[in-house]
C-alpha positions in Angstrom: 27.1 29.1 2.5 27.3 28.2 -1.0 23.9 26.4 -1.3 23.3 23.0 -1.2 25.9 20.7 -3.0 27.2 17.8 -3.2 29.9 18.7 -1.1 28.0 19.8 1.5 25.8 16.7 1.6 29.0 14.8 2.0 29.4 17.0 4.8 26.3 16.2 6.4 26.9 12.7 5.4 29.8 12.8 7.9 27.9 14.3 10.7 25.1 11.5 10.3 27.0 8.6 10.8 26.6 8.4 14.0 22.7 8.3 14.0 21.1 7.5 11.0 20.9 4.1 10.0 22.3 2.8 6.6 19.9 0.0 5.6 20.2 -2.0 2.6 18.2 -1.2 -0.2 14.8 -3.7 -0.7 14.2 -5.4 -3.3 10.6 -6.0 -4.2 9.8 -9.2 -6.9 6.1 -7.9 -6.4 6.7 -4.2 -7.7 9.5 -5.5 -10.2 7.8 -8.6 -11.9 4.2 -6.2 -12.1 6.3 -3.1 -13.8 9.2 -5.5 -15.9 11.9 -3.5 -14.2 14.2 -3.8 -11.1 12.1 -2.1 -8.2 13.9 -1.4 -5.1 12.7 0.2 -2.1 14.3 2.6 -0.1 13.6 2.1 3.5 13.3 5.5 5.5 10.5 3.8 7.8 13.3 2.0 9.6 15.1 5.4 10.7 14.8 5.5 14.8 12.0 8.7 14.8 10.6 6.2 11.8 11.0 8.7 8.9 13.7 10.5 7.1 13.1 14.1 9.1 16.1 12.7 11.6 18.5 13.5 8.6 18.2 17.0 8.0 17.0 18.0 11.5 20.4 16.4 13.2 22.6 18.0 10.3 21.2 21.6 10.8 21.7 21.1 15.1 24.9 19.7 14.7 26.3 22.3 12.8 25.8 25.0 15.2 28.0 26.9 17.3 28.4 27.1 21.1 26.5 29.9 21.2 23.7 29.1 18.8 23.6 25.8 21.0 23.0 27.9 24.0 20.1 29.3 22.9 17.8 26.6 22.2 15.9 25.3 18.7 12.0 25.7 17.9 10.3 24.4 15.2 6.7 23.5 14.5 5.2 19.9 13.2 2.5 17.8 13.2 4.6 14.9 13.2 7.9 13.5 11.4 10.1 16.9 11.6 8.9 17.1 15.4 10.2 13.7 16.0 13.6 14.2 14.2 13.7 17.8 15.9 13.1 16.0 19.7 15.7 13.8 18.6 18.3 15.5 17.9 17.9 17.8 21.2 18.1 15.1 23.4 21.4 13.5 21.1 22.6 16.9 21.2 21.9 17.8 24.5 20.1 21.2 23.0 17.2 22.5 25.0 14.1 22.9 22.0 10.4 24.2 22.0 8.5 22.2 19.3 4.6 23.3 18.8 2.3 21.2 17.7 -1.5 22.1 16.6 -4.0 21.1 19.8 -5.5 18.1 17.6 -2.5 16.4 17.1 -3.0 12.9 18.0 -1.6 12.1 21.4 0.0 9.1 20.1 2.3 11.4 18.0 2.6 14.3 20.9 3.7 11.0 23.2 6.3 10.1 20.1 8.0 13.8 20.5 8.0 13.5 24.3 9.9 10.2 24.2 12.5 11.0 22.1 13.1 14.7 23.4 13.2 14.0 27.1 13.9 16.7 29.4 15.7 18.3 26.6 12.0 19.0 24.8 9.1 21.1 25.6 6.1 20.4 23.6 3.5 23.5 23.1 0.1 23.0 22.2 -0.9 26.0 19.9 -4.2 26.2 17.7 -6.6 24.5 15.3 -3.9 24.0 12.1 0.1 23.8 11.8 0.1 27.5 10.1 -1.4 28.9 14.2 1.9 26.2 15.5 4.3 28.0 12.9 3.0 31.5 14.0 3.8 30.4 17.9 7.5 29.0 17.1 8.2 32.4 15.2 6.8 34.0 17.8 8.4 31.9 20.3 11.8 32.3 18.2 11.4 36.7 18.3 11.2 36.4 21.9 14.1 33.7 23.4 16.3 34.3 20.7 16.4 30.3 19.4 17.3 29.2 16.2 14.5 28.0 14.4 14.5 24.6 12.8 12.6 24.7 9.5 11.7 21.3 8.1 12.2 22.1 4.0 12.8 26.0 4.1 16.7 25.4 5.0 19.5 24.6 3.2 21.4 22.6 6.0 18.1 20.6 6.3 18.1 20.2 2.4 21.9 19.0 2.6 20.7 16.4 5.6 17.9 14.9 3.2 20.3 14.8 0.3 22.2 12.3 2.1 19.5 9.8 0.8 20.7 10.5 -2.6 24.4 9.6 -2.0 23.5 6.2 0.0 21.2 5.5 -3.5 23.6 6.2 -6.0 27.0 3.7 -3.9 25.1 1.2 -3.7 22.9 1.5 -7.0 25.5 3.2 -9.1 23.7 2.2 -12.6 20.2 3.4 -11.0 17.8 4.9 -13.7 14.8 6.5 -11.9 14.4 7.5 -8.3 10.7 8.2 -7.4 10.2 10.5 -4.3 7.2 12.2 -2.4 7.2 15.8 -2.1 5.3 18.1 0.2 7.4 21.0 1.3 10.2 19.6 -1.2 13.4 19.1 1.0 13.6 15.5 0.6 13.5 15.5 -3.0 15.6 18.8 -3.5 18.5 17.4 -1.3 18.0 13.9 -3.3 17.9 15.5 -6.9 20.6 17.5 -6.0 23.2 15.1 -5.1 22.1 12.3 -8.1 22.5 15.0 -10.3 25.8 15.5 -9.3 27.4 12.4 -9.7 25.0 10.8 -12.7 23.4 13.2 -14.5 21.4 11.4 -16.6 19.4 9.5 -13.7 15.7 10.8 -13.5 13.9 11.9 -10.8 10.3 12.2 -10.5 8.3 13.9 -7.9 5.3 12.4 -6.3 2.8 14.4 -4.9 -1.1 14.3 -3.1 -3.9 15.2 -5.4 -5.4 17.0 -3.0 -2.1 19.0 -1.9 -0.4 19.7 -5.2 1.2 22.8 -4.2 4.8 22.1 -6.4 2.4 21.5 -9.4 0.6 24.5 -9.1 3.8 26.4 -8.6 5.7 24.8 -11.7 2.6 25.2 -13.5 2.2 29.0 -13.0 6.4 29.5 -13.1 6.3 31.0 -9.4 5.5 30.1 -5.4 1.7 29.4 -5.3 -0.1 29.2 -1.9 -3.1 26.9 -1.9 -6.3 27.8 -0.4 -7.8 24.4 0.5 -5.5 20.5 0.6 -6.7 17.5 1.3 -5.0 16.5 4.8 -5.0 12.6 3.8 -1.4 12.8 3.1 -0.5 14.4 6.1 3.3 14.0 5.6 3.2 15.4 2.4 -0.3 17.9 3.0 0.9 21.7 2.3 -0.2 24.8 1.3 3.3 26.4 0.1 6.5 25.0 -0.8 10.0 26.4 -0.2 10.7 29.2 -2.2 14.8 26.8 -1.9 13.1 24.1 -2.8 11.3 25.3 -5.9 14.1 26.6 -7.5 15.8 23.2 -6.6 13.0 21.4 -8.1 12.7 24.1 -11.4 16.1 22.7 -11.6 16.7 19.4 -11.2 13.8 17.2 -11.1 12.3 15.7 -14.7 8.6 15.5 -13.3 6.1 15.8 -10.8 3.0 13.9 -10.8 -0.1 13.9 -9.1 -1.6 11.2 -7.3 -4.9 10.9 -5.8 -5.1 9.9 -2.0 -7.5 6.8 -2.8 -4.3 5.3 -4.8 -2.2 6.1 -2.3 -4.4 4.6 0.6 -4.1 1.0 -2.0 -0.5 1.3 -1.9 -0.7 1.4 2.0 -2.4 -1.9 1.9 -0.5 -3.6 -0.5 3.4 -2.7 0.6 1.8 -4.2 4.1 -0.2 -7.3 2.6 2.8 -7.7 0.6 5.9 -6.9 1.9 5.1 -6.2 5.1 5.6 -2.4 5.2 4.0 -0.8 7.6 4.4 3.1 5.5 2.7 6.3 6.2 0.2 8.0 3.6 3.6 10.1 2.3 5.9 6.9 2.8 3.7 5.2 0.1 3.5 7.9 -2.7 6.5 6.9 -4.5 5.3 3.7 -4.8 1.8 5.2 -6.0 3.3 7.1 -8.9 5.3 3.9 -10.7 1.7 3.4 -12.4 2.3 7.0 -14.5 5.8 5.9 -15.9 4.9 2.2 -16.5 6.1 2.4 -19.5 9.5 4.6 -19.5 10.6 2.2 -16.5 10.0 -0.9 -17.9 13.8 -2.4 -17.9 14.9 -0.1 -15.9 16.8 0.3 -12.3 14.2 2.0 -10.2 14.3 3.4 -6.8 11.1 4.2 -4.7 11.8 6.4 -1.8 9.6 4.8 1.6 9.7 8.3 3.2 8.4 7.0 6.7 6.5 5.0 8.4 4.6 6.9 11.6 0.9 5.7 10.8 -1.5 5.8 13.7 -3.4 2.4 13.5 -6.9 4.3 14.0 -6.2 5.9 10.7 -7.3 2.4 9.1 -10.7 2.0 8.5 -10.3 5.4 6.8 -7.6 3.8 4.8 -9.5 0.9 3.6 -12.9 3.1 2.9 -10.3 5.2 0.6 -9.2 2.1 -1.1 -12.1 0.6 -2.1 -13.6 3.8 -2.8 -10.7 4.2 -5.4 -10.7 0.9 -7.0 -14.3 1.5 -7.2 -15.7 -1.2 -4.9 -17.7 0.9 -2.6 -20.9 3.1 -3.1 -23.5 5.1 -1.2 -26.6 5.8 -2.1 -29.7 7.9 -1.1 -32.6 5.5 -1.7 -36.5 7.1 -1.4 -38.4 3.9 0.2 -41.9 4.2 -0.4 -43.2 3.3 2.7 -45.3 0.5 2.1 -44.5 -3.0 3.0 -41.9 -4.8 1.0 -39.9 -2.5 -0.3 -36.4 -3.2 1.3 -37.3 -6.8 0.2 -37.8 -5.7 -3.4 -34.6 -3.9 -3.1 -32.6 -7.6 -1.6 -33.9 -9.7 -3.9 -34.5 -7.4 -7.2 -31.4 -4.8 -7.3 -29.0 -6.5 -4.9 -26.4 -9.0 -7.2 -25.4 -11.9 -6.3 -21.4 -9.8 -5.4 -22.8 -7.1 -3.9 -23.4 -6.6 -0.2 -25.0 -3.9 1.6 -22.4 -2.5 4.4 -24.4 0.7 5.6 -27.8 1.2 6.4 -29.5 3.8 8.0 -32.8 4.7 8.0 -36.0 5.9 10.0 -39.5 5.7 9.8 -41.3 9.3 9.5 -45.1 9.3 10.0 -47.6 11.3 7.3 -44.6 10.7 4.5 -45.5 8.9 1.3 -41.9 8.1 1.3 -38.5 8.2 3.4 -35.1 8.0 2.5 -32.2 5.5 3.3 -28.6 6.0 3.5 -27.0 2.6 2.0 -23.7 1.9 1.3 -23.0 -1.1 -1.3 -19.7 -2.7 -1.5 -18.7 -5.0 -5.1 -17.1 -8.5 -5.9 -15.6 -6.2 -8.6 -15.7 -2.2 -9.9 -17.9 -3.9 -13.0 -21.2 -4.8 -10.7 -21.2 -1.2 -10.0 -23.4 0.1 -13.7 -25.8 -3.3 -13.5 -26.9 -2.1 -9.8 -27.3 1.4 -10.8 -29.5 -0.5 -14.5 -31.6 -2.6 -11.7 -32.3 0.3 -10.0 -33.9 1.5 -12.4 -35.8 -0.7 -13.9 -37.2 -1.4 -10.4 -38.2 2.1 -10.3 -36.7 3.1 -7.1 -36.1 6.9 -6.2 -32.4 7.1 -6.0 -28.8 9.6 -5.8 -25.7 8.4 -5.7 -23.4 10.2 -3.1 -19.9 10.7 -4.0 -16.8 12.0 -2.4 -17.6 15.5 -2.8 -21.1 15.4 -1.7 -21.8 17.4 1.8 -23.9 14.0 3.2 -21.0 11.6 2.6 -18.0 14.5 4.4 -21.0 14.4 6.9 -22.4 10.5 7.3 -18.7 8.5 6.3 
């Protein structure tokens, strides 16, 4: 196989017809009248499985033989490539073994069941995906299957590029397409096939702060594992790349910025408050990183990628406390009461202001202390009340340490 093309997404393009949606693309006035450029939305959260993984899943199964067919598929997710996998078995009528890590939500387990049928068996393996991966390899050694990778595959690749080619008919004049990345497929098969036919559209990479694995790796000019991400962007949350899809990227794309998971968990909230979006922490990246090129966009024809849109509805409240965390509404604090009477009512009616309002409070008498601490957590009218609490709170002369993101007590109390 020659690599991935544009011929051979126009090949995959064929085989997808059959299942993948073609759905207009969005225009949003919100995102275009707030950046002075035409903003349109690509709307992968409308796929069936919910997410673009259906594309280059169903193109790498449908291109096997008889024989590879016989055998059976495995891969390993936590989520969107297990969905598109399950899929494409039952479609396909391919038996498959997809493992997923023992703390996957059952919500998403359920997901894989439903759209797999008898065709899928789902196999609970381990504490991470990397213990899942080492199961389907494992798994793979022993029945002979053909193992689905969800970015390390250049028949998957091809399947995502198809994105590109439904951009570029019906936008042919398009000037930026924005795109998440985590292990790279969706914007390698996308870069690749915009490339082809205009070459002077750009394409910019969006990816997690806390998970910036194809930074790194551009940065140093080779593959670079991660020790430690930030799981937020769990769509988009790795610790390696595709060694395909960096030299894709190397290639092709003109940038890739990081964005950090509190701007991303805004951008949730607003593509629902406003267009009714329900997107996924990776579905919203693109979206996140318009703010970095505000000002090479402006005029322009831009394209935001909505990668998907499977987001479990108890992930919320963690959603909103990232959002205001970000746009620097909420605080916590460690404050040492003396304990003597009147001193929460010293802090209500001396350091409280008029916009702020406490939203946490914990805290517990202890005999023989002079003082005790309380846990509080203040959320603002606005990210400016934040300095004159922390000035009246000192001029009271209360005891006090702010606890941020990276302290142990908040990973441990929020």
């Amino acid at each position: 196989m020659p690599g991935v093309t544009k011929e051979t997404i126009d090949e995959a393009s064929s085989r997808l017809s059959q299942v993948v949606g073609k759905f207009p693309l969005y225009f949003s006035d919100r995102l275009s009248q707030k950046f002075g450029a035409e903003i349109y939305l690509k709307r992968e959260d409308l796929q069936v499985v919910r997410s673009f993984k259906i594309r280059g899943a169903y193109n790498k199964m449908s291109s096997l033989s008889d024989e590879e067919r016989s055998r059976g598929v495995v891969c390993a997710s936590a989520g969107n490539h297990a969905q598109g996998v399950a899929y494409s078995c039952k479609v396909l009528k391919i038996k498959g073994a997809i493992f997923m890590p023992e703390a996957t939500p059952k919500q998403k387990v359920d997901k894989v069941k439903k759209h797999g049928g008898e065709y899928v068996e789902v196999v609970l393996l381990g504490e991470t995906l990397d213990d899942a991966l080492d199961g389907a390899w494992k798994y793979q050694s022993e029945n002979n299957a053909v193992f689905v990778h969800p970015f390390e595959d250049e028949m998957v690749i091809s399947g995502q590029g198809t994105i590109g080619k439904e951009i570029i008919e019906e936008l042919p004049d398009v000037d930026y397409v924005f795109s998440c990345v985590g292990g790279g497929g969706l914007i390698s098969g996308t870069s690749t096939y915009l490339k082809a036919v205009k070459p002077e559209v750009e394409i910019i990479g969006v990816e997690p702060f806390g998970s910036p694995g194809m930074v790194e790796s551009l940065k140093e000019g080779k593959l670079t594992i991660l020790d430690e991400i930030d799981k937020f962007v769990d769509g988009a949350a790795m610790k390696k790349v595709g060694e395909k899809t960096f030299e894709i990227v190397k290639q092709k794309v003109k940038d890739v910025i990081l964005v950090k998971e509190g701007k991303v968990a805004t951008e949730m909230i607003d593509l629902y408050q406003n267009e009714g979006i329900i997107a996924e922490p990776a579905g919203a990246l693109s979206v996140a990183g318009l703010d970095f090129y505000k000002d090479e966009i402006k005029d322009k024809k831009v394209v935001c990628i909505i990668s998907g849109g499977n987001n479990d509805l108890q992930r919320y409240p963690e959603i909103v406390e990232r959002s205001l965390r970000y746009k620097g509404l909420k605080h916590y604090f460690i404050i040492n009461f003396t304990q003597k009477p009147g001193q929460l009512k010293a802090f209500l009616t001396e350091v409280l202001g008029p916009n702020d309002d406490i939203v946490r409070f914990e805290y517990i008498k202890k005999t023989n202390a002079e003082k005790g601490p309380a846990f509080i957590g203040i959320e603002h009218g606005s990210k400016d009340d934040y300095e004159p609490l922390l000035e009246r709170i000192k001029q009271v002369g209360f005891d006090y340490r702010v606890v941020g993101e990276d302290d142990l007590l908040y990973k441990y109390l929020v």
